[in-house]
Every structure is written in structure tokens, then in C-alpha cells.
N, C-alpha and C positions, 0 to 999 in steps of 0.2 A: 447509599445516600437516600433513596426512595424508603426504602424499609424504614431509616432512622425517623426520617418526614411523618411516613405512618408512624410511627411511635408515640409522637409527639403530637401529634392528631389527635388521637385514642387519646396520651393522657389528659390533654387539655379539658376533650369535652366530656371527660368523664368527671375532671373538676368542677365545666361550667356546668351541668347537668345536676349532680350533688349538691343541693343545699347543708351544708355547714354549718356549724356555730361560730362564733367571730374566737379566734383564739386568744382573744383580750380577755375573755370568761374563765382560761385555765391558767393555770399557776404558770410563771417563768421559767422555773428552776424545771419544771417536768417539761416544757418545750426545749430547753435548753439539751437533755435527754434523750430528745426525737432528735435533735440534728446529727444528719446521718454521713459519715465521712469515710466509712470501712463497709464490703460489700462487693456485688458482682451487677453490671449496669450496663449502659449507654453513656456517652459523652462528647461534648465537641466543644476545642475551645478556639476563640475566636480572638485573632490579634490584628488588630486595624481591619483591613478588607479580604485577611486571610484566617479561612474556615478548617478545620479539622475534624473529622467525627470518626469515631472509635467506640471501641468495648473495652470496659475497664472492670481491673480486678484489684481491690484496696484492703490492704491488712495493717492491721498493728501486730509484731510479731512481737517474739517473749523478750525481745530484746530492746523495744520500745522504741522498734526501727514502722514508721510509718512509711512503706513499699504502695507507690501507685503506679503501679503498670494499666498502659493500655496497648491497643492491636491496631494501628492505622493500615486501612487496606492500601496495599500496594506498598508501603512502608516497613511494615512487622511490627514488630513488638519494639515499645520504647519504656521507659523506665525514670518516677523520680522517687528517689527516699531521700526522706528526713531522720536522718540517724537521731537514736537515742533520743528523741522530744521529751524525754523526763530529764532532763539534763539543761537547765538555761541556754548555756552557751553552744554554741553549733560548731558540731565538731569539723576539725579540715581536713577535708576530701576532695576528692574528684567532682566534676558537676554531672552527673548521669544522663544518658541518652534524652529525655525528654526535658531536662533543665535546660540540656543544649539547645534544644529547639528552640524553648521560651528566649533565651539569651539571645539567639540567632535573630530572632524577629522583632526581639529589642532595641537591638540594633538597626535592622531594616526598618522599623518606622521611627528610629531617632528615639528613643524613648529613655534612651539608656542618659538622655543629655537632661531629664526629670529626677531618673531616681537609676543608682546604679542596680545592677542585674543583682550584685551581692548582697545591697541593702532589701533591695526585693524579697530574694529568696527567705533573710533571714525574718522579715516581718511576716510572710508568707507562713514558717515556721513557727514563728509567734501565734499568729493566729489559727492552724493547725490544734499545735499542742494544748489551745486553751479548748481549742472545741473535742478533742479527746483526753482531755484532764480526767474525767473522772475513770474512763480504761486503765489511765495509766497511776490512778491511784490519788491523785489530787483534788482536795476540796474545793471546789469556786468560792471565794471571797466576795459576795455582792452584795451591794446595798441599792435601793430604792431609790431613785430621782425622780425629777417632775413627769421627764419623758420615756423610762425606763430603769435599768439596772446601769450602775457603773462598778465592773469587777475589777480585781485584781486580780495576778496572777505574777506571782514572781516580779513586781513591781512596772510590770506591765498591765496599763492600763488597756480594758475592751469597754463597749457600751453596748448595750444590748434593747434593741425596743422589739416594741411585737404591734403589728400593725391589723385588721381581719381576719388576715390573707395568708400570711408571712411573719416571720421571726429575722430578725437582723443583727447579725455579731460585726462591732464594726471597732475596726484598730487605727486611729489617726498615724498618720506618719508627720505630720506637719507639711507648712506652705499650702494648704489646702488639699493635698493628698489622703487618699483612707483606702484602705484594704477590708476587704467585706466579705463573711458569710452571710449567704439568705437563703434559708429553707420556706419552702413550699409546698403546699399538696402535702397536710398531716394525714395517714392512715390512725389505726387504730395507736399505732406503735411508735410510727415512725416517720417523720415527711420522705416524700418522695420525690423531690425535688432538691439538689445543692447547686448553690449557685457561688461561685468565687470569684470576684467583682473587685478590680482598681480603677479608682479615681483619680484624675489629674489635681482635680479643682474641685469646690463645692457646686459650681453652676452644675460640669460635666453629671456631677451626684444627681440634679434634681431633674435632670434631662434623663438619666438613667445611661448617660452614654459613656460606656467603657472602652476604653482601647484593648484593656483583655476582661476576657472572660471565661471562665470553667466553669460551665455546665454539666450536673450528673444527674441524670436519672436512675435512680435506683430501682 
């Protein structure tokens, strides 16, 4: 846990340190490119008042199976894949080691009485496969609005703004719920920061407070 703290120390102030350019200056479609979802990292995800942190290892294999394993100490190794994400529909399967967890503490903070575990997982999946479309061989469909891009994606709608700072891929669910990527800390290549963020509400959104959260450093 102390190491992770250092981690996140070091990246922070190597961001606050670094003057930037505001990434309002670069194209969309190439920030869209930097967000980074496959990889070997840090991670910790956070469900009501309970913490996780771990080392995660994320592939898109040839079979368009998106595998995220991570290593919680004292735990082992836990596991979620998203079969076939080139494929709209989610195929039925088992829920894997670390989907259980997510479910499990869905339950322990009641959450599951907002949005079920299964409707979760499957926008989850939604929003996944759009931010690895083009790995998996998919054009993004986007157009221009006041505040950003609204894409398309197999008739799934995303919305996408870019703020200084940050890039924001965000999937409404309805009732005021949303499912969110937010990449942070652009390198040359690549941000170095994922963030995976559900909302209750719009207030919850503007307070930035999440009941879950998946944080990755890459």
C-alpha cells in the first residue's frame, strides 16, 4: 500500500511540475487514440468505503477477448474478461473472479437496488469496446457538438468532451446514471492515467463522487 501511495506521489507531481499545453489545442480523434485500456500497471478500485489496490495486466487477445487480470495481495490473482467485444451482444457466461467481487460489493452497498450487476457489466462492455474499437478494427462514427463529439457505435451512443486536463468518454444509462472513461496525464503517446467512473445521479457527477471507481496507472 505504501509503495502504491509512492506511486501516485511521483505521478501526481511530476504532472503538477510539467507545464502542458491545454489538450483542447489537439485533435479528438488522436486523444481518443491515447486512451489507454491494455497494458501492465497499478490499480485500485474503490466501492463505497472499500479500497483495493493491485497490479494489473490487460490484453485484447486475437480473439477480441478483453482479459483484465489483476494480483491483490493477500488475495491472488483475480480475473475479468469481456468476451468477444467485436460482437454487440455479450455473450453468456460465467461472471469471473473479479466480476464477482464487483457484484459482491454491489450488493453490500445496496447498489444493485440502482442498476443491476448484469445491466452494469453489459454498459461496462459497451463502454470498453468503444474505447478499443479501433484494435478491434471499428471506425468511430463521431460528430461535433457544442460541447464535444457525440459518437456512435453500434447504435450505442458515447459523448466525448476534452477538458485542459483530461479526455472524457461518457455512456448515459438513463435516470441520471452514466458510466465513464477519463484519461489523464497525456505522454507523448499515450495518457497515463484511466479512470472508470459510475454515477448515481448528475449532482453525484459534479461533486465527482463515485460509489465505484477503477483507477489505472499505466
Amino acid at each position: 500500500m505504501v509503495k502504491f501511495l509512492v506511486i501516485l506521489f511521483f505521478i501526481s507531481s511530476c504532472s503538477f511540475l510539467k507545464s502542458s499545453p491545454s489538450l483542447k489545442l489537439i485533435e479528438t480523434d488522436k486523444l481518443l487514440d491515447s486512451v489507454k485500456l491494455t497494458g501492465e500497471g497499478k490499480g485500485r478500485l474503490t466501492l463505497g468505503q472499500s479500497q483495493h489496490v493491485f497490479s494489473v495486466d490487460s490484453i485484447l487477445n486475437e480473439n477480441n477477448d478483453w482479459i483484465f487480470a489483476v494480483t491483490i495481495p493477500l488475495h491472488g490473482e483475480e480475473v475479468m474478461i469481456l468476451s468477444d467485444i467485436k460482437s454487440r451482444q455479450m455473450p453468456s457466461y460465467e461472471a469471473s473472479s473479479f466480476e464477482a467481487r464487483i457484484a459482491n460489493e454491489f450488493h453490500r452497498l445496496k447498489l444493485h437496488k440502482f442498476i443491476t450487476t448484469e445491466k452494469f457489466m453489459r454498459e461496462l462492455r459497451y463502454l470498453i469496446r468503444f474505447g478499443l474499437s479501433k484494435q478491434w478494427g471499428q471506425k468511430r462514427d463521431c460528430n461535433p457538438q457544442q460541447n464535444g463529439l457525440t459518437c456512435i457505435l453500434d447504435e450505442e451512443k458515447f459523448l466525448v468532451s476534452v477538458s485542459d486536463t483530461e479526455i472524457t468518454i461518457k455512456k448515459i444509462l438513463g435516470n441520471g446514471q452514466s458510466l465513464q472513461i477519463v484519461a489523464k496525464n497525456l505522454t507523448d503517446s499515450f495518457f497515463q492515467k484511466t479512470d472508470i467512473l459510475f454515477f448515481l445521479n448528475e449532482l453525484d457527477e459534479k461533486k465527482k463522487s463515485s460509489p465505484f471507481s477503477l483507477e489505472i496507472f499505466w
